[in-house]
KOLVEXBA-131678 format. One record per residue (C-alpha): x, z, y. Coordinates in steps of 0.5 Angstrom, whole numbers, plus 500, padded with zeros to 3 digits. Layout:
<atoms>
XZY;...
</atoms>
This chain:
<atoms>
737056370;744052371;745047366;751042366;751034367;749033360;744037358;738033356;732033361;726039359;719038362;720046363;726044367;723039372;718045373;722050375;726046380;719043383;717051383;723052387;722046392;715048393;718056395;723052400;718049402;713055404;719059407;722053412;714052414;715060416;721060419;718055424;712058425;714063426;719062431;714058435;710065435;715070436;719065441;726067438;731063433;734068428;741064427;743069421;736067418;738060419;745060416;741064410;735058409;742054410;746057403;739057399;738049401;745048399;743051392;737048392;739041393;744042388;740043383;736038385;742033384;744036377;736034375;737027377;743026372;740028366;740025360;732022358;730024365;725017367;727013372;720014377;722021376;729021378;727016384;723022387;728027386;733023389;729022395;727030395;735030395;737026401;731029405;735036404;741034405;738031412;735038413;742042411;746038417;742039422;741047421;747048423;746046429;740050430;744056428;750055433;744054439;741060436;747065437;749062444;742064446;742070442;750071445;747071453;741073452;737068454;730065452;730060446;725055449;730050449;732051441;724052440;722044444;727042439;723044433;716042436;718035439;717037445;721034451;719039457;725042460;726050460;725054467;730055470;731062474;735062480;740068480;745067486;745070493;739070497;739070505;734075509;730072514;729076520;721078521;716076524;717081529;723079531;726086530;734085526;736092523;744094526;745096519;743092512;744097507;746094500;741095494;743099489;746095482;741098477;744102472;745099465;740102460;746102454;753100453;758099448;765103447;771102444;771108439;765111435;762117437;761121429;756126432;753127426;758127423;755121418;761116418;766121417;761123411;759116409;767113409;768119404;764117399;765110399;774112398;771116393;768110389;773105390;777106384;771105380;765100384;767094388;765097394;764091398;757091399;757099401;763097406;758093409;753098411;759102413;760097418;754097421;754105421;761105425;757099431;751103431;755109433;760105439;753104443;752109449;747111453;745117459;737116455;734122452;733118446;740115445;740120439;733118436;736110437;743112433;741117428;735114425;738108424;744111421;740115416;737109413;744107413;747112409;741112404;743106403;750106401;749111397;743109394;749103392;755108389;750113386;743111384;742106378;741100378;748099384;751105381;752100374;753093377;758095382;762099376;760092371;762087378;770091379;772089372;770082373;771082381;778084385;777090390;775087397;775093400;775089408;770085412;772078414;771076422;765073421;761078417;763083422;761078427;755079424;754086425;756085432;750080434;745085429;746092432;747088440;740086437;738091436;739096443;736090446;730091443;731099445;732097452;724099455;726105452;731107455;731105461;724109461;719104462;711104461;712102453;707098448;709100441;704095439;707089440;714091438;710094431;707087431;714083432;716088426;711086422;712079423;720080421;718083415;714078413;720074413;725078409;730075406;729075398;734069396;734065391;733066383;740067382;742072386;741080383;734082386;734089385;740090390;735087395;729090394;732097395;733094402;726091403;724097400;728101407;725096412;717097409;718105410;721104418;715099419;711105416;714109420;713106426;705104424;703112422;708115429;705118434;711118440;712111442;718112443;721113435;715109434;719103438;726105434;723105427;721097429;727096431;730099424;726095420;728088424;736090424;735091417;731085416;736081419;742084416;739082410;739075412;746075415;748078407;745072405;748068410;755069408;758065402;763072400;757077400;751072396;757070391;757078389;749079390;749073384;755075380;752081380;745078376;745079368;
</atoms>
C-alpha cells in the first residue's frame, strides 16, 4: 500500500485510502460514543487513535501528489487532510487529561463536556473537615472518638511477590530465546507479569486478582517465543532489528497506569462488598468491542492472538458462577484490552508489530 511521491495515480489506490478513511471514521464515531456511555477516557486508546490518524493522514498527503490525480479529487483530499490534522492536534490534549483523571482517580465528566460541547460544569464534592454540631438534646459527649480510617482494599510494593513461581519461569524462557528472537514484545508482557505481582492485599481473593491474569500473561509470552507464527517473525525480525531487550520510561508508564486500572476495577471485591458482575461483564464487553487492531501495515496475526485472550476471559467472566472470578476475568479482558492499545500507542512497539508484516 505505500507508494513514493512519483507513483502515477490508480483509481484502486484512492479506494483503498477512501476505505481506510471511512474505517477511521467508524473507530473514532466509537470512541466517542462509547466514552460518553461508559464515562471513561482510556488515554492510552487515544494515543493509539493518535499514531493511526498519523498514518492515515500521511497516506493521505502521499495521495495528493501523485501524478494524474484530477484536481477536484486532490482538492478533497486535501481538505480531509487538514480535518486530520486538526483532529490529530487536539488528542493529545485529550490524553494528557485522561491520564491526570486516570492518575487521581477522578471522574472524566469534565474530559467527556469536552467532547459533547456541553459547558456544565463538573460536581465538585467537598472532602475537608467537618465540624460536629451539638444535638438536639443538648447532651455533648466528654469524649469524641475518632473514626476508624478504613483500611485500604490493596497496595502496591516495592518488590514482586513470584508466589507462583511465574516470573521466575517466565523470565527464563525469555533469556533462553534472546539469543535467537527479538524479544521486545515478550519483554513487555513480562513487565506487566513483574507490576501485577507487586500488588497486595489481606482479601481472600488476592490470589485469584494476580494469578489469573498472570496466566494469561504467560501463555502469551510464550505463545510469542514458542508457537508459530511469533516464533518465526521474532527469529526473522532479530536479523533485520538490534535486540531491545528493556522498556523505555513511557512504556513501562503504561503498564504502571494499566495494571493500577486494573486493581481499581477489583476494588468492590476486595473490599468485600455486595458485587454486580453484570455490570462489570458489560463494561467488559463494550472494552472488547473496542479492541485495538491497528491499521493495515502492522502484523495482524500477533495481535489477534491477544484479541483471542481477551475473548476467552470475557467467556469466562459470562459462563462463571463466582461473582467474584467472574469480576476478575472482566477485569482481565479490559487490562488486556488496554494494553493493546498502549503497544499501539507507542511508536517503538507499533514499528516492530509493522516491520514484522510480510
Amino acid at each position: 500500500m505505500n507508494h513514493n511521491v512519483s507513483d502515477s495515480f490508480h483509481t484502486e489506490d484512492l479506494i483503498d485510502r477512501l476505505l481506510l478513511i471511512v474505517t477511521l471514521n467508524s473507530t473514532l464515531v466509537h470512541f466517542l460514543i462509547s466514552s460518553q456511555v461508559d464515562g471513561y477516557v482510556d488515554p492510552d486508546r487515544v494515543d493509539s487513535l493518535t499514531q493511526g490518524l498519523i498514518k492515515t493522514r500521511s497516506w493521505m498527503e502521499e495521495a495528493t501528489t501523485m501524478k494524474g490525480v484530477p484536481p477536484s479529487t486532490s482538492n478533497i483530499m486535501s481538505l480531509i487532510v487538514k480535518r486530520l490534522s486538526q483532529i490529530e492536534s487536539i488528542l493529545p490534549k485529550l490524553s494528557d487529561m485522561a491520564k491526570k483523571a486516570e492518575a487521581t482517580g477522578t471522574p472524566t465528566a469534565e474530559i467527556l463536556s469536552l467532547l459533547d460541547g456541553s459547558t456544565k460544569a463538573p460536581h465538585v464534592t467537598t472532602t475537608g473537615p467537618t465540624t460536629t454540631q451539638p444535638t438536639q438534646t443538648g447532651v455533648v459527649p466528654l469524649v469524641t472518638s475518632e473514626a476508624e480510617a478504613p483500611k485500604d482494599p490493596y497496595k502496591k510494593v516495592g518488590v514482586e511477590n513470584d508466589e507462583w513461581g511465574l516470573i521466575g519461569q517466565t523470565q527464563r524462557l525469555v533469556q533462553q530465546y534472546s539469543k535467537r528472537c527479538h524479544v521486545l514484545l515478550p519483554t513487555y508482557w513480562l513487565e506487566v507479569l513483574r507490576e501485577i505481582h507487586r500488588y497486595q492485599s489481606p482479601s481472600p481473593y488476592i490470589g485469584d486478582a494476580i494469578e489469573i491474569p498472570a496466566r494469561v500473561l504467560v501463555r502469551i509470552v510464550k505463545g510469542l517465543l514458542t508457537e508459530a507464527p511469533g516464533a518465526r517473525l521474532l527469529q526473522d525480525l532479530l536479523k533485520e532489528r538490534p535486540a531491545e531487550n528493556y522498556l523505555e520510561p513511557t512504556e513501562m508508564e503504561r503498564i504502571e497506569r494499566a495494571v493500577n486500572k486494573y486493581f481499581q476495577g477489583l476494588e468492590k471485591v476486595l473490599s468485600g462488598e455486595k458485587l454486580k458482575p453484570a455490570e462489570k461483564i458489560s463494561e467488559a464487553q463494550g472494552a472488547y468491542d473496542g479492541f485495538g487492531w491497528g491499521g493495515p501495515e502492522l502484523e495482524k496475526r500477533l495481535i489477534k492472538r491477544i484479541n483471542q485472550r481477551c475473548e476467552e476471559s470475557l467467556q469466562n467472566a459470562e459462563s462463571g458462577t463466582d461473582p467474584a472470578r467472574q469480576i476478575i476475568y472482566a477485569e482481565v479482558a479490559k487490562l488486556l484490552v488496554k494494553l493493546q492499545h498502549s503497544i499501539l500507542a507507542e511508536p517503538r512497539l507499533r514499528e516492530i508489530l509493522a516491520q514484522m508484516k510480510p
